[in-house]
N, C-alpha and C positions, 0 to 999 in steps of 0.2 A: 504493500500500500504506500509508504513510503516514497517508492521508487517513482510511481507515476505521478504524488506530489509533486517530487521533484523534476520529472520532467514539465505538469504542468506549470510551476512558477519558471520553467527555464523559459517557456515558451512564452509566459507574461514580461520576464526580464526582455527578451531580444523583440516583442513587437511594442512593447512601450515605451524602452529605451529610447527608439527613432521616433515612432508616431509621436504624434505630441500631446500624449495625453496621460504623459507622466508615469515614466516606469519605479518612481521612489513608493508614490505613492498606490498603483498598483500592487508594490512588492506587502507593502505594508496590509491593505487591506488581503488580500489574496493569502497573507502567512496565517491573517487572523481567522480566514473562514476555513484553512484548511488546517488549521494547528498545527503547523509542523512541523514535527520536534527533529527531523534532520538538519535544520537550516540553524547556520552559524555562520561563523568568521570565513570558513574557509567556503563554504558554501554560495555567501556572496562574493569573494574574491573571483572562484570561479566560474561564476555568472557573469561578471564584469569582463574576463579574460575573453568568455564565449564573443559577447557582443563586440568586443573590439577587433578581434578576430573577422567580422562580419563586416566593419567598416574597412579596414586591409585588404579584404577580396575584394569589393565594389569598389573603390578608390586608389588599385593597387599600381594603375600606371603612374594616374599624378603622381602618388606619395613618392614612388620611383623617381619622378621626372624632378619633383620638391628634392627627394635626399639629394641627386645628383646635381643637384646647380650649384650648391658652393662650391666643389671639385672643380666646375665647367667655369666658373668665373673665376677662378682660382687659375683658370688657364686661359683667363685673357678671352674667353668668350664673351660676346655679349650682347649677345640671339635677344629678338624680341621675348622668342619661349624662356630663354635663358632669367630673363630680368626677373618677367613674370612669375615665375617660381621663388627666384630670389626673395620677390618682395611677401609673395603668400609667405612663408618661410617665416618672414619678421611678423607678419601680423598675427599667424599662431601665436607665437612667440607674446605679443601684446596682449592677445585675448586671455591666456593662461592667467596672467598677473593677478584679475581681479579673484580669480578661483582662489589661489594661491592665498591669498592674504583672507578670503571668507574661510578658507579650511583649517586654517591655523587659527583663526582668530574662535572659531565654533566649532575643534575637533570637542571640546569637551562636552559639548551641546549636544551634540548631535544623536547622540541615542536617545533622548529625551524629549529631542522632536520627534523622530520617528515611533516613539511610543504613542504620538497624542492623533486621533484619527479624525477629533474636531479638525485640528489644523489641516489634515489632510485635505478632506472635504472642502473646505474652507478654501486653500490652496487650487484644487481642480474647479472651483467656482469662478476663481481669477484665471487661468488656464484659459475655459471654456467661453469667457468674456472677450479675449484674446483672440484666440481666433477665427469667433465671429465676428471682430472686428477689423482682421487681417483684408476681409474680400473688399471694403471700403478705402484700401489706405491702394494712392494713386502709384504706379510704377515710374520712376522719373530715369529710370537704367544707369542710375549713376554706377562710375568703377568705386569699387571696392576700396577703400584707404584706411588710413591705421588709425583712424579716430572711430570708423564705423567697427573694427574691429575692436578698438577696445570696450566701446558699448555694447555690444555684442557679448562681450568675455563677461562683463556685468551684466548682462542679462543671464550669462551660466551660471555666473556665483551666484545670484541668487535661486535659481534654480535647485540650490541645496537642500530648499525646503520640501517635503514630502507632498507630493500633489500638485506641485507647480511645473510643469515641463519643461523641460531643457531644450529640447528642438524647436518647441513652442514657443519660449520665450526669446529665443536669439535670432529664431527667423523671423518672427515678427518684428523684433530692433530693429535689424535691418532692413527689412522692406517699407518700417518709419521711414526709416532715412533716407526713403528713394533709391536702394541698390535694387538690381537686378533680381528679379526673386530666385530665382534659376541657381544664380551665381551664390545668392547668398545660403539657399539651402546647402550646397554643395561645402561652402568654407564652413557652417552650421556641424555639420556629419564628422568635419575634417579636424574642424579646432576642438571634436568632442576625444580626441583621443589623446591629450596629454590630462584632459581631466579625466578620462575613464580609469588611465594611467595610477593619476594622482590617487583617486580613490583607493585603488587596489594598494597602494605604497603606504596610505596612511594606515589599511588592516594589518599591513605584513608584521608589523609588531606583533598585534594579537593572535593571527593567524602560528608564528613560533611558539608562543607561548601556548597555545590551544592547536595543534597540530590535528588534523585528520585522519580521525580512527579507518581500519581495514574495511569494517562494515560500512563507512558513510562513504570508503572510495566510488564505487556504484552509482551513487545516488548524484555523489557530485559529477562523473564523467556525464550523465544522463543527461543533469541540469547545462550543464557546458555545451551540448552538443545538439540542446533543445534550444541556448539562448544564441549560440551560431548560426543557424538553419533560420529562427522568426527572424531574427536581428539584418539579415541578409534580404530576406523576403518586405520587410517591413521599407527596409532604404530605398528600396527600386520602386516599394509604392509610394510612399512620402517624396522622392522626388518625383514623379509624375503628376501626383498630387496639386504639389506648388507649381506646374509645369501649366494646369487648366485651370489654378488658383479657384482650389475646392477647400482650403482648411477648415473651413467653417462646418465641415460635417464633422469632425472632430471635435468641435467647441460642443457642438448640442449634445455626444456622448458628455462629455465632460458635465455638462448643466446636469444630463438627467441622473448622471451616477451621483453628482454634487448630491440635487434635490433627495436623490432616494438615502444617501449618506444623512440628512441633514432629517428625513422624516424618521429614521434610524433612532436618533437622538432626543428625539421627540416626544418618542413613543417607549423609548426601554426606561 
């Protein structure tokens, strides 16, 4: 029984993660209705490992073409593609900072949000406000620059909160801002892998200290190989998604799981 828990929250980690309807707060709701006493340190680590994994396969030229450009400018290149890379390259780089400084500043918070399921709710409320208000906001095709990236990186950190989306909240920044929506999904997916990173960096403390027994190996390869396969699936729909700028069917899940969260509370 177990086992197919944990596939089913692999499989809530890798399509929530992208969609933008918040895989924190999925995770949260989803452990609480299925009680599921495999789920720990190592367990979320590697769920996070699956999904990054999945942004690697679908993004695996760029990120190629991104590692290779210092090398190539290193050599006196300096290809329009060459620049191009260079410059995404720094704006990761930008975007990370505000994560960076939310993680440290709230590692010791953070279990404590994730225990509170008002806030969840609460969080996919704002979420699903978001991006029904995405189909409203004009496209002015501006190029991508390091200021819209670092607002963007702030709209990940906050993102820490349980029910507030990460995909949701950075492509919507940017499509504020008049970037390309196309383009911005794409840096969206791209810049989510030093934080998906980060996450897994900040468990590995615990994760030594609480190592993974023989019996929960299983359950974790399951959940890894469940959160790789949605997590893959999920990115080719999301950006197609923003491609006929449709997010706004995401928002009304979000509203109604909000609402039925919130009659929840109402009522026990």
């Amino acid at each position: 029984m177990e086992f197919i828990k944990a596939v089913v929250l692999g499989i809530v980690q890798g399509l929530t993660e992208f969609l933008p309807i918040s895989s924190s707060g999925h995770l949260v709701i989803g452990s609480e209705i299925l009680d599921f006493q495999g789920k720990g340190v190592a367990f979320d680590v590697f769920l996070h490992m699956g999904t990054l994994l999945s942004v690697v396969l679908v993004f695996r030229k760029e990120l190629a073409a991104m590692l290779a450009a210092p090398f190539k400018y290193m050599q006196a290149e300096r290809s329009e593609e060459v620049m191009h890379n260079m410059r995404w390259n720094v704006f990761v780089v930008i975007s990370v900072l505000p994560a960076v400084v939310f993680g440290l500043y709230l590692k010791d918070s953070i279990e404590m949000i994730f225990s509170n399921l008002l806030l969840v709710f609460s969080m996919l409320f704002i979420t699903g406000v978001l991006m029904i208000s995405s189909r409203y906001l004009r496209g002015r095709n501006i190029s991508l620059q390091g200021r819209h990236a670092l607002i963007m990186g702030c709209a990940q950190a906050m993102a820490i909160m349980p029910g507030l989306s990460r995909s949701g909240s950075t492509i919507f920044a940017g499509m504020a801002m008049g970037v390309d929506r196309q383009v911005v999904a794409r840096f969206s997916f791209i810049m989510s892998i030093p934080a998906i990173l980060g996450a897994m960096v900040l468990q590995l403390g615990d994760l030594l200290q609480s190592p993974p027994t023989t019996a929960s190996l299983v359950n974790i390869a399951a959940g890894t190989a469940a959160s790789a396969l949605s997590g893959y699936l999920a990115i080719i729909l999301l950006l197609d998604v923003v491609r006929r700028n449709r997010l706004q069917w995401f928002g009304y899940y979000c509203l109604v799981l909000s609402g039925a969260g919130f009659l929840y509370f109402l009522l026990s």
